[in-house]
PyMOL commands that place a pseudoatom at each C-alpha (Angstrom):
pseudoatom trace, name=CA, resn=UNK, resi=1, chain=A, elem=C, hetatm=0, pos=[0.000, 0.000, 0.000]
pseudoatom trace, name=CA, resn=UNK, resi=2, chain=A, elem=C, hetatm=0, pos=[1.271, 3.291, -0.747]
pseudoatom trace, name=CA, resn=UNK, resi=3, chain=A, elem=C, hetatm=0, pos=[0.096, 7.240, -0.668]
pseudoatom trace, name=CA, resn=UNK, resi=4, chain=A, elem=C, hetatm=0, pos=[-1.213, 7.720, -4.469]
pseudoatom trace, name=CA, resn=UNK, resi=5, chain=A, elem=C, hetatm=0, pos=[-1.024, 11.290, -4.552]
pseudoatom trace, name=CA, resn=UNK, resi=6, chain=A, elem=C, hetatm=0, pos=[-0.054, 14.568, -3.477]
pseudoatom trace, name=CA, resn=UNK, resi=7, chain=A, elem=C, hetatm=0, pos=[2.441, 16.142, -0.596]
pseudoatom trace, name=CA, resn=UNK, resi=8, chain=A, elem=C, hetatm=0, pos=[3.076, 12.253, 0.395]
pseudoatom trace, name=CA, resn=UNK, resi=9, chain=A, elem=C, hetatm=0, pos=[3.298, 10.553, -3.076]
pseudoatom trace, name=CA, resn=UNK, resi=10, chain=A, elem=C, hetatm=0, pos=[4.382, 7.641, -3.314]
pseudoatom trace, name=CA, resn=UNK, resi=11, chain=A, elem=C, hetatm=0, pos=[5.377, 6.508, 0.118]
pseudoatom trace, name=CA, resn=UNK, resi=12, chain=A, elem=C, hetatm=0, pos=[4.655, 3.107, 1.512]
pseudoatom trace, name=CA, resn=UNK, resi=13, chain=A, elem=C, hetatm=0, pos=[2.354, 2.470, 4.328]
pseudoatom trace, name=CA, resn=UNK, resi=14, chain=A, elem=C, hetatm=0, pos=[2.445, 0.218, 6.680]
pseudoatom trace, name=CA, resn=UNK, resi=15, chain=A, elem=C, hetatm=0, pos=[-0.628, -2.634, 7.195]
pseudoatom trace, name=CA, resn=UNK, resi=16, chain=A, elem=C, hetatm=0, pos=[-1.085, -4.952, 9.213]
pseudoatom trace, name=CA, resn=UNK, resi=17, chain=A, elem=C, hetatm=0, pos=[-0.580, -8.928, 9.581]
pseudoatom trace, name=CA, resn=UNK, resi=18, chain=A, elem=C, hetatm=0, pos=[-3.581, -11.120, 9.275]
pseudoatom trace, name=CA, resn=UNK, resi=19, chain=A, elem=C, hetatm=0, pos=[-7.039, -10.803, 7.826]
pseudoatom trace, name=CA, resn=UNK, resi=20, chain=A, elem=C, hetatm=0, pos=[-8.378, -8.331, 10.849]
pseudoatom trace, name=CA, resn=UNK, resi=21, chain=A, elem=C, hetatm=0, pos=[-8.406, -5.096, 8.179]
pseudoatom trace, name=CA, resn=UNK, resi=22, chain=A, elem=C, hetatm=0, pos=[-9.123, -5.398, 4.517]
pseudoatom trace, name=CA, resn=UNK, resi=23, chain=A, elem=C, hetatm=0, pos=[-6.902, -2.274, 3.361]
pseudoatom trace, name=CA, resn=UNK, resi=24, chain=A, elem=C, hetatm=0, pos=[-8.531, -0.686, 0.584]
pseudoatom trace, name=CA, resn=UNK, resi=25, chain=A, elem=C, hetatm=0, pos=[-6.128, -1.881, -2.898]
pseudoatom trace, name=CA, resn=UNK, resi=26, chain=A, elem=C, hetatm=0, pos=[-4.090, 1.082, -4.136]
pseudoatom trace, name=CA, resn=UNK, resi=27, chain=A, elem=C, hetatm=0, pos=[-6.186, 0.448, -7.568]
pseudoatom trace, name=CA, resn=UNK, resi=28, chain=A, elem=C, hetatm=0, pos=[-9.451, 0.897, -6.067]
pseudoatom trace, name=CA, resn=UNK, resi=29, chain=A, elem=C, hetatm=0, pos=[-8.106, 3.716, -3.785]
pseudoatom trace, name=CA, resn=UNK, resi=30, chain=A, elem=C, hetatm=0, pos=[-7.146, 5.722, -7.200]
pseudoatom trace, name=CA, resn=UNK, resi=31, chain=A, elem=C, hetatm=0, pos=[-10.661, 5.367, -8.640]
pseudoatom trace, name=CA, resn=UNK, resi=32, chain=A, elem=C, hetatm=0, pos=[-12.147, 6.398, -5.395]
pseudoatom trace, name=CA, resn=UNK, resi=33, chain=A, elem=C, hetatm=0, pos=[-9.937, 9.745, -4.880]
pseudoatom trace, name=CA, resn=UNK, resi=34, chain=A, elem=C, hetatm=0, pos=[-10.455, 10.496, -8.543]
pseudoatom trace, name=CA, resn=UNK, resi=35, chain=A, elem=C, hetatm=0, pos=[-13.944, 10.857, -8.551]
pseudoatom trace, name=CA, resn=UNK, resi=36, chain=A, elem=C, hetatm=0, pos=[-13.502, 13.107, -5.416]
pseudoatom trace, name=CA, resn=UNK, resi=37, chain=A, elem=C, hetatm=0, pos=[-10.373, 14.809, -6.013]
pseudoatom trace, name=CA, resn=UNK, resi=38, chain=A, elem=C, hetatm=0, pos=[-11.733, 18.317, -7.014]
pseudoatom trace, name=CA, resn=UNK, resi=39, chain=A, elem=C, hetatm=0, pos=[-12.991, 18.446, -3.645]
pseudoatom trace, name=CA, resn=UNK, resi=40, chain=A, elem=C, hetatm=0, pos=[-11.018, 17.032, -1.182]
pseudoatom trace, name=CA, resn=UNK, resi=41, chain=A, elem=C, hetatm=0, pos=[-8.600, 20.600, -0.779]
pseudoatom trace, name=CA, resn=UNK, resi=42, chain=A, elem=C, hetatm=0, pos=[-9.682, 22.342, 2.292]
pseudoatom trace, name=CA, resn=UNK, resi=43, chain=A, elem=C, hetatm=0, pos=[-11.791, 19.636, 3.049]
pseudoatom trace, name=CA, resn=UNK, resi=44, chain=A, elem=C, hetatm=0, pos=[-12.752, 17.700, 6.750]
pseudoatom trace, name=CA, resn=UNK, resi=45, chain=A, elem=C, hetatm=0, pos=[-12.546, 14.105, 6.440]
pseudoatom trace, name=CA, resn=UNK, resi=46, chain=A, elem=C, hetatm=0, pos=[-13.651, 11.241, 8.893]
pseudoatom trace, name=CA, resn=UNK, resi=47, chain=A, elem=C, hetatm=0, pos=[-12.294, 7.917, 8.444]
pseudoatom trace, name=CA, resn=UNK, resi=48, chain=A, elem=C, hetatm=0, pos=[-14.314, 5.326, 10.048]
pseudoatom trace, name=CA, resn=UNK, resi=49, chain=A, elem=C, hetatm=0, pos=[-12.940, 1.636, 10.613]
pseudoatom trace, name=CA, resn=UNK, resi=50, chain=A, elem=C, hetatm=0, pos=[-9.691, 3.302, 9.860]
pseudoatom trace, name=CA, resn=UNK, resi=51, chain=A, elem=C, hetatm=0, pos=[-7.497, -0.116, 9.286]
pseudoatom trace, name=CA, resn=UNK, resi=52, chain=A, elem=C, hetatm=0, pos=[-4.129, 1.260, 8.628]
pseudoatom trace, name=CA, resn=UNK, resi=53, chain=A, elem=C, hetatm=0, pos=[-5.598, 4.599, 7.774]
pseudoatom trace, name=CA, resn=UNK, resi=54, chain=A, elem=C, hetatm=0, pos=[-4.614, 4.650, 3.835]
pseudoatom trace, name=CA, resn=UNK, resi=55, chain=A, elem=C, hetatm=0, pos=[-7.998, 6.703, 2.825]
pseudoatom trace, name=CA, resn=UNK, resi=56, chain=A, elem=C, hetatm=0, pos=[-7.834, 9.038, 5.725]
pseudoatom trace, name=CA, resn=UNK, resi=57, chain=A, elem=C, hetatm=0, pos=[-4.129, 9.697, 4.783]
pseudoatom trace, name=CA, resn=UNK, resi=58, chain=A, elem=C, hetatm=0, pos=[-4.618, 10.011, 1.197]
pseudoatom trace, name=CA, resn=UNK, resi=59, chain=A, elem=C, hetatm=0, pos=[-7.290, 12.654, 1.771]
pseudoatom trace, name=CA, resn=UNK, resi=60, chain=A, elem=C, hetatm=0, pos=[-4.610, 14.330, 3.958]
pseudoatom trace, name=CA, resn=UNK, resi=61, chain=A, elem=C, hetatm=0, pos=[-2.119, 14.210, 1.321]
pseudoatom trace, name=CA, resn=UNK, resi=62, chain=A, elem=C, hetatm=0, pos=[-4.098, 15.799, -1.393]
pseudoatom trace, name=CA, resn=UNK, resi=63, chain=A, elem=C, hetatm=0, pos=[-5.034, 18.678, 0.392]
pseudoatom trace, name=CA, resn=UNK, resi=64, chain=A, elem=C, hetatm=0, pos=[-7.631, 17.815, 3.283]
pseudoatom trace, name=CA, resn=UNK, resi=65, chain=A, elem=C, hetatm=0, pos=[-7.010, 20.380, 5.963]
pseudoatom trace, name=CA, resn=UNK, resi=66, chain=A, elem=C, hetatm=0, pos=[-7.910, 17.904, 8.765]
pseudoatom trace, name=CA, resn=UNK, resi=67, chain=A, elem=C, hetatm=0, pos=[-8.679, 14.452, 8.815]
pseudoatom trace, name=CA, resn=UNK, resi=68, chain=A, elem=C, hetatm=0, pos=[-10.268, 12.391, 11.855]
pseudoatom trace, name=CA, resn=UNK, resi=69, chain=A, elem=C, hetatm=0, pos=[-9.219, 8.531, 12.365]
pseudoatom trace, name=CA, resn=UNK, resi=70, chain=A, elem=C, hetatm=0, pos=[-11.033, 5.997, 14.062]
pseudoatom trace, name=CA, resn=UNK, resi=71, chain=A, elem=C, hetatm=0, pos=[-10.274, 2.790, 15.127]
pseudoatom trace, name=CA, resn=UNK, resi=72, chain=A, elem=C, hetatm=0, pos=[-10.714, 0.453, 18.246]
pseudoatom trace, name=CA, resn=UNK, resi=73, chain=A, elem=C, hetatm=0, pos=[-7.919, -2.210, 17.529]
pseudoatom trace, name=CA, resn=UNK, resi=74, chain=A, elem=C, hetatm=0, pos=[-5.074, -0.718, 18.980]
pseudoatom trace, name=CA, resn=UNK, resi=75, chain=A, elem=C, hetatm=0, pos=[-2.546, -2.339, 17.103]
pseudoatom trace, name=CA, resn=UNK, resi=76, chain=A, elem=C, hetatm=0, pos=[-4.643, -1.036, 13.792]
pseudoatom trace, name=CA, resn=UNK, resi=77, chain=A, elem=C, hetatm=0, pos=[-4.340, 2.644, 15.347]
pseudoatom trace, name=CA, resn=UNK, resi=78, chain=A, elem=C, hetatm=0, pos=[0.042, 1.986, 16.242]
pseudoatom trace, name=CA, resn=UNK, resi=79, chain=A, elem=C, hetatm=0, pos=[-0.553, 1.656, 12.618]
pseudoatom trace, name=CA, resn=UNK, resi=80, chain=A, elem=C, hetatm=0, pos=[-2.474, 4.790, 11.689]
pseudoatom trace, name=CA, resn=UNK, resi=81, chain=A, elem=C, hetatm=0, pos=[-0.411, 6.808, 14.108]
pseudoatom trace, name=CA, resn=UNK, resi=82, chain=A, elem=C, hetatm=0, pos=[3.353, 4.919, 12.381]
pseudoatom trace, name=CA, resn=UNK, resi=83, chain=A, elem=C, hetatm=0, pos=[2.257, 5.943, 8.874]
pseudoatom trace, name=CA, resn=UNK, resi=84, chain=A, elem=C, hetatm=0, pos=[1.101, 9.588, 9.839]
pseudoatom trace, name=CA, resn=UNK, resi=85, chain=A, elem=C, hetatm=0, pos=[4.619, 10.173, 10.847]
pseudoatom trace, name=CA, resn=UNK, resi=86, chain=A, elem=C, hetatm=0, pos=[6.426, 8.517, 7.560]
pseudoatom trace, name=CA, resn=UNK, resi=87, chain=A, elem=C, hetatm=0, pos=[4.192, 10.630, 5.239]
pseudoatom trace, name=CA, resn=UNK, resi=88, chain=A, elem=C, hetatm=0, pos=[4.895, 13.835, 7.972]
pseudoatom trace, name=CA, resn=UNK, resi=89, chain=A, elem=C, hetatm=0, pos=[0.878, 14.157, 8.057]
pseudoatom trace, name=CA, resn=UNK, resi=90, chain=A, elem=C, hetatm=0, pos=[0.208, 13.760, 11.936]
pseudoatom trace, name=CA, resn=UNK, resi=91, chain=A, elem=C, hetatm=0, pos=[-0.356, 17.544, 12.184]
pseudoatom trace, name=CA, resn=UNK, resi=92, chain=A, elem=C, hetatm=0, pos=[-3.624, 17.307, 10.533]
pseudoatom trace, name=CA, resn=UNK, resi=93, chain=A, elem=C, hetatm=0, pos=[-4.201, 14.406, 12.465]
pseudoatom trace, name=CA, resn=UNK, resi=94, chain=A, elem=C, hetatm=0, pos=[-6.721, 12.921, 15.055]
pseudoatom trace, name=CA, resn=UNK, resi=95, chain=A, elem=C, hetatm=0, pos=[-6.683, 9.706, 16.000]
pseudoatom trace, name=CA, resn=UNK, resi=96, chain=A, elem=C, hetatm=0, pos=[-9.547, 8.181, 18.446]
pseudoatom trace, name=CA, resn=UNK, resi=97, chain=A, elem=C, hetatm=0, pos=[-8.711, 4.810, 19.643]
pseudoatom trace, name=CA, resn=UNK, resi=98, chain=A, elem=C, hetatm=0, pos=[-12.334, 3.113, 20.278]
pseudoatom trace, name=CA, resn=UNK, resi=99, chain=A, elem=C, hetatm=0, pos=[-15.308, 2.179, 18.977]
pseudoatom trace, name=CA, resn=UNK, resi=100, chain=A, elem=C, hetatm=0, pos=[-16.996, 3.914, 15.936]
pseudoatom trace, name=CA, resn=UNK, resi=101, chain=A, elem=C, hetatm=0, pos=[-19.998, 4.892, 18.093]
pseudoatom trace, name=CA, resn=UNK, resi=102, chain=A, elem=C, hetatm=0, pos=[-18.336, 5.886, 20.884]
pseudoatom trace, name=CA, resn=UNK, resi=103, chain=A, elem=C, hetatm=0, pos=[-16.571, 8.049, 18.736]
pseudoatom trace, name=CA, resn=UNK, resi=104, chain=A, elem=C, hetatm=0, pos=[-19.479, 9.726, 16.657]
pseudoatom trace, name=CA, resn=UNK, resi=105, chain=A, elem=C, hetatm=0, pos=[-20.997, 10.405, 19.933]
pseudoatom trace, name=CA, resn=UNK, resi=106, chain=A, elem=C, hetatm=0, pos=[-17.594, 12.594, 21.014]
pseudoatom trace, name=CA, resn=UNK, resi=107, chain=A, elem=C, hetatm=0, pos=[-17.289, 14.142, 17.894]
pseudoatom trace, name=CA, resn=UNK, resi=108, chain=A, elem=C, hetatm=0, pos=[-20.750, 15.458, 18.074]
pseudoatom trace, name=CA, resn=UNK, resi=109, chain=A, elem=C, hetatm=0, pos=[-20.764, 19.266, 18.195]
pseudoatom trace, name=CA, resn=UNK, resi=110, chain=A, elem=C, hetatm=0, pos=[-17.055, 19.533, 17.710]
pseudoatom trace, name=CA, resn=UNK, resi=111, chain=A, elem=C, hetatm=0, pos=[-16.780, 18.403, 14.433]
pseudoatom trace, name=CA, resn=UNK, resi=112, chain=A, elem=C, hetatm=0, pos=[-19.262, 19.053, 11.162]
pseudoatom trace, name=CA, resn=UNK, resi=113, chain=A, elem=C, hetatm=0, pos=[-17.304, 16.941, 7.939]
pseudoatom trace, name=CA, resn=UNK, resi=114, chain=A, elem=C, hetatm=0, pos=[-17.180, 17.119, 4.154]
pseudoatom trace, name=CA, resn=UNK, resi=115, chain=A, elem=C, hetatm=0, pos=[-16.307, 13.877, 3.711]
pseudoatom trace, name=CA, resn=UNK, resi=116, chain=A, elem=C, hetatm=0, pos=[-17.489, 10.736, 5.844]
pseudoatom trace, name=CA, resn=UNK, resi=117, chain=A, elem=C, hetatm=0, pos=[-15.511, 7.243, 4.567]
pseudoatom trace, name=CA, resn=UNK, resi=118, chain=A, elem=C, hetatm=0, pos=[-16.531, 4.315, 6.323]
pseudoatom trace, name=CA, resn=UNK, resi=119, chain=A, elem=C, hetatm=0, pos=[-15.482, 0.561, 5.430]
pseudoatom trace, name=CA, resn=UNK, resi=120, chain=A, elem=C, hetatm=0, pos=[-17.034, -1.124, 8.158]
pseudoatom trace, name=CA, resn=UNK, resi=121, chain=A, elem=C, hetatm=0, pos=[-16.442, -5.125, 8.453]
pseudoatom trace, name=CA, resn=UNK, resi=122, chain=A, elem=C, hetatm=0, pos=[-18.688, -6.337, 5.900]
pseudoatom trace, name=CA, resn=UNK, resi=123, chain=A, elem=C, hetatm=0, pos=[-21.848, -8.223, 6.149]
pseudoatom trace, name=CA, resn=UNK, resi=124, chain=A, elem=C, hetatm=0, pos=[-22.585, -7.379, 9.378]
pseudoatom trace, name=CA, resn=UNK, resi=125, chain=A, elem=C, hetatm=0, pos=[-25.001, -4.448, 8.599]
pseudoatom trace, name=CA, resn=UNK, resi=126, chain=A, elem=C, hetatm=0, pos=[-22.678, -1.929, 10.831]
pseudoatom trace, name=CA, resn=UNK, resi=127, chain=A, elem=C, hetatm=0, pos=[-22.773, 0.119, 8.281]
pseudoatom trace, name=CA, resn=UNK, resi=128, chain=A, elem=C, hetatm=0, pos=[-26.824, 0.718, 8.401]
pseudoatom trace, name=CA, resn=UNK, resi=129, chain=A, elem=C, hetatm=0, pos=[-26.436, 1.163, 12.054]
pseudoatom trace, name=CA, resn=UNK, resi=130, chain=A, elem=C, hetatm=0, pos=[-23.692, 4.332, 10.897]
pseudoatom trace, name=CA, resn=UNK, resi=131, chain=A, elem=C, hetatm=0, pos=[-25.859, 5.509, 8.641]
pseudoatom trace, name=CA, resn=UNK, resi=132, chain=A, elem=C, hetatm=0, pos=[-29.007, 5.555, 11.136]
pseudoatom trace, name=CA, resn=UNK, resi=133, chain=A, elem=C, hetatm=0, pos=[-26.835, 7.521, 13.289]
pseudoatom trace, name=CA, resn=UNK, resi=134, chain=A, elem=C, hetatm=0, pos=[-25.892, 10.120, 10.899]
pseudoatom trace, name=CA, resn=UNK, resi=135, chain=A, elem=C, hetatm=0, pos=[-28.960, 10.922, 9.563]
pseudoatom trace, name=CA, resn=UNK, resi=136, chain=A, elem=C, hetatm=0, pos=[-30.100, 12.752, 13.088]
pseudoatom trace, name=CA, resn=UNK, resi=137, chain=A, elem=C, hetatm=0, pos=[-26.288, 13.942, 13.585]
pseudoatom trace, name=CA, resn=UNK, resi=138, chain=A, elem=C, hetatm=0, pos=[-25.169, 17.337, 13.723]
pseudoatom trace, name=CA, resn=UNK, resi=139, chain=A, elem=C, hetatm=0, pos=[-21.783, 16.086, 12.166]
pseudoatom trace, name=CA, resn=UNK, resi=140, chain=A, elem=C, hetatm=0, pos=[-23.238, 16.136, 8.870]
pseudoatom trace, name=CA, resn=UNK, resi=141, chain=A, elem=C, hetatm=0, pos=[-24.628, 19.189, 6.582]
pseudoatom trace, name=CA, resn=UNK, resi=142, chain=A, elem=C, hetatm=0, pos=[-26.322, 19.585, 3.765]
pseudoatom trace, name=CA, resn=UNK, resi=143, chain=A, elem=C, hetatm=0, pos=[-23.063, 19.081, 1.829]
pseudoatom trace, name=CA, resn=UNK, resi=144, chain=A, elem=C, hetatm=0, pos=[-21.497, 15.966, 3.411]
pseudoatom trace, name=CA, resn=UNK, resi=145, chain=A, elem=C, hetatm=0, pos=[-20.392, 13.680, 0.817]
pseudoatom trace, name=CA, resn=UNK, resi=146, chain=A, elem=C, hetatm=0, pos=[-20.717, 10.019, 3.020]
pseudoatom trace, name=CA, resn=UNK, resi=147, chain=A, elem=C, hetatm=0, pos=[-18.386, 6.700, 1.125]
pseudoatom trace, name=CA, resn=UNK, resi=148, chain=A, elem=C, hetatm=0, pos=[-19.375, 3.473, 2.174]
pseudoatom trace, name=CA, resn=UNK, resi=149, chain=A, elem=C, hetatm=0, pos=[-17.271, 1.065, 0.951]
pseudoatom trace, name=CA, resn=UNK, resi=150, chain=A, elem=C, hetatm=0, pos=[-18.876, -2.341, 1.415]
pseudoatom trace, name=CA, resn=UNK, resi=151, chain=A, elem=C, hetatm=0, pos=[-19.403, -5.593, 0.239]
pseudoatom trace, name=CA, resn=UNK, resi=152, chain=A, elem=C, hetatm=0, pos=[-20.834, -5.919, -3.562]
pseudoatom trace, name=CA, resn=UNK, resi=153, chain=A, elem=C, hetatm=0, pos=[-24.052, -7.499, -2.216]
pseudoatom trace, name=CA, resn=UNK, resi=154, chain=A, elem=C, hetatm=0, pos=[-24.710, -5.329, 0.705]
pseudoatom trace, name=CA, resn=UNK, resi=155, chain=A, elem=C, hetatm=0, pos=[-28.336, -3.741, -0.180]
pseudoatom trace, name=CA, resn=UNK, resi=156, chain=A, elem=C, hetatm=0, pos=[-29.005, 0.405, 0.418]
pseudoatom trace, name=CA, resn=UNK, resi=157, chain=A, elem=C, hetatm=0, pos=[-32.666, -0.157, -0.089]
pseudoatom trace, name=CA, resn=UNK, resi=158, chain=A, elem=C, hetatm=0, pos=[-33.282, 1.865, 3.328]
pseudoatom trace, name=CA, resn=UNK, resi=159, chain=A, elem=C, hetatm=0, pos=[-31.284, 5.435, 2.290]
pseudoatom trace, name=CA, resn=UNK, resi=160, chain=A, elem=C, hetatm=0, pos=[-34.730, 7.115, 1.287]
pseudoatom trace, name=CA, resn=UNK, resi=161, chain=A, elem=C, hetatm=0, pos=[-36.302, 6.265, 5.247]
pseudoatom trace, name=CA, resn=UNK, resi=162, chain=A, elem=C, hetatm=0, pos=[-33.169, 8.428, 6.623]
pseudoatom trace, name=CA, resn=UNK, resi=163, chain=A, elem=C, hetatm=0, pos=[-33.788, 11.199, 4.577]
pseudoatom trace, name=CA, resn=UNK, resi=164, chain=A, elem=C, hetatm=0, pos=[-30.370, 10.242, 2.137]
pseudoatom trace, name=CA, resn=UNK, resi=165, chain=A, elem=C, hetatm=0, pos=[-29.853, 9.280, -1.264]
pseudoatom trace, name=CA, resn=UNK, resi=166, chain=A, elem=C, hetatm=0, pos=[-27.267, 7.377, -3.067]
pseudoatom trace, name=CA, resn=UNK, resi=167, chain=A, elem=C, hetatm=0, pos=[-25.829, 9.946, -5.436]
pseudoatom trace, name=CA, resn=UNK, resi=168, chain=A, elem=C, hetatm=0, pos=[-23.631, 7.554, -6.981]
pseudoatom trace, name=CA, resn=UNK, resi=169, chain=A, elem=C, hetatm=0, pos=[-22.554, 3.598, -7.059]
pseudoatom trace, name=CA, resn=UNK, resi=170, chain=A, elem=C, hetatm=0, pos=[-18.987, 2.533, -8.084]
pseudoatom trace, name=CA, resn=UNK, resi=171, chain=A, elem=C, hetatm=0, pos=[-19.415, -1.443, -8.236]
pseudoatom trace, name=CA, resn=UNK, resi=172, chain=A, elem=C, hetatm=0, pos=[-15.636, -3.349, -7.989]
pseudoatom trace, name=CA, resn=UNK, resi=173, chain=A, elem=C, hetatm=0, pos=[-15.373, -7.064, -8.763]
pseudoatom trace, name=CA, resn=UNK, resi=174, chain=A, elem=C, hetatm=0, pos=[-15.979, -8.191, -5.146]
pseudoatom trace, name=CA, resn=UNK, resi=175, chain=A, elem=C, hetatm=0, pos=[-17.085, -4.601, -3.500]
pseudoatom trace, name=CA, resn=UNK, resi=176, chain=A, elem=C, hetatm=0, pos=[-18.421, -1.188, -4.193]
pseudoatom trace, name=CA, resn=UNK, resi=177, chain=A, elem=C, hetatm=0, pos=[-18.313, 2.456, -3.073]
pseudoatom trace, name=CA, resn=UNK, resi=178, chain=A, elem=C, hetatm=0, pos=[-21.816, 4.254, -2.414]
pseudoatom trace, name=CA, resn=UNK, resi=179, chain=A, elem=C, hetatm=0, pos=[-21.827, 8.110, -2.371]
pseudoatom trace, name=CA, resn=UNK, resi=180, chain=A, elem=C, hetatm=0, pos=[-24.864, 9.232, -0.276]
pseudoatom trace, name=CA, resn=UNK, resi=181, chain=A, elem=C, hetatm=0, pos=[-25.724, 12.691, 0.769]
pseudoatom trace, name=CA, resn=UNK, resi=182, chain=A, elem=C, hetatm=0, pos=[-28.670, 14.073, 2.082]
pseudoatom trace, name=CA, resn=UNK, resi=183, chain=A, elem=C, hetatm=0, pos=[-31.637, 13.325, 0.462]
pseudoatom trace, name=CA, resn=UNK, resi=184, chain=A, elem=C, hetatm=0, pos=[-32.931, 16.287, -2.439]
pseudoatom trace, name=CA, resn=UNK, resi=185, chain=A, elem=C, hetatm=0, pos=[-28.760, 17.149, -3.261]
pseudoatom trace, name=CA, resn=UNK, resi=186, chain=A, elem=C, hetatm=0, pos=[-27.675, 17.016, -6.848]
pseudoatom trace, name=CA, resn=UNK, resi=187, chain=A, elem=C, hetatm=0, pos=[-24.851, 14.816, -7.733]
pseudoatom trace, name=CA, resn=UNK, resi=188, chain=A, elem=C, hetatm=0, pos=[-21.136, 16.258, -7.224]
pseudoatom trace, name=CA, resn=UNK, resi=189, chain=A, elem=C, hetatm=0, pos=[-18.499, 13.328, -8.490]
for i in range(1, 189): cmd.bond("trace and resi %d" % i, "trace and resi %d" % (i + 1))
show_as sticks, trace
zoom trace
């Protein structure tokens, strides 16, 4: 794994052993940050079920003035936190070391984000349980861009009941991105 783009190009990251994290492919990544790119400067990112923190970073690299990492495996987060300092992005860092909900909950009325990533464990609908979350939460506005990276299969059927919509659908060979904002936006990537 390595940064793709901008102030940390081309450094390596560091993942970790095992099949605990899924770290997104650099491939994949590149799509991703493409379609996104033009908006990502200046930008507030979340990274949910961090990993080793590759999207997080990459949004860091390309311009994202701040970028919020969450994670409850510790190791995972020794991770995040190692390859923030080799690509010299720790300070526009913020690592929380717990569980995603936890987390939310702390961040609410601190934080308000343009971009929410999330790439929850799949097939265990934690990423409905996310979304329910945010669509009452005060860390999202009426331009939050939210990235779910799941599963190929998982189903969104339930957006339009929490007031989002799926703006767009980038299907992989075994997973997909869905870009949801609030429900009644016009598509941005």
């Amino acid at each position: 794994m390595r940064v793709i783009a901008g102030s940390a190009k081309r450094l390596q990251l560091k993942t970790l052993d095992g099949f605990d994290t899924r770290p997104t492919t650099d491939r994949i990544k590149e799509t991703l940050f493409n379609m996104i790119a033009p908006f990502i400067y200046d930008s507030v990112f979340l990274d949910l079920f961090s990993g080793s923190g590759g999207i997080g970073i990459e949004a860091l690299s390309r311009g994202a003035k701040e970028a919020v990492f969450v994670e409850k495996s510790p190791q995972a987060m020794t991770c995040v936190k190692e390859n923030l300092k080799t690509t010299h992005l720790e300070s526009g860092a913020m690592t929380l070391t717990q569980d995603v909900m936890s987390a939310l909950y702390r961040l609410e009325g601190e934080k308000v984000f343009d971009f929410i990533f999330m790439d929850p464990p799949y097939n265990q609908g934690l990423e409905r349980k996310v979304l329910e979350y945010l669509s009452e939460s005060h860390l999202v506005y009426g331009d939050t861009v939210i990235i779910v990276e799941a599963a190929r299969e998982t189903e969104f059927s339930y957006l339009e009941e929490l007031k989002f919509s799926c703006i767009k659908e980038k299907v992989y060979k075994t997973n997909k991105h869905v870009f949801i904002e609030k429900a009644g936006k016009e598509e941005i990537c």
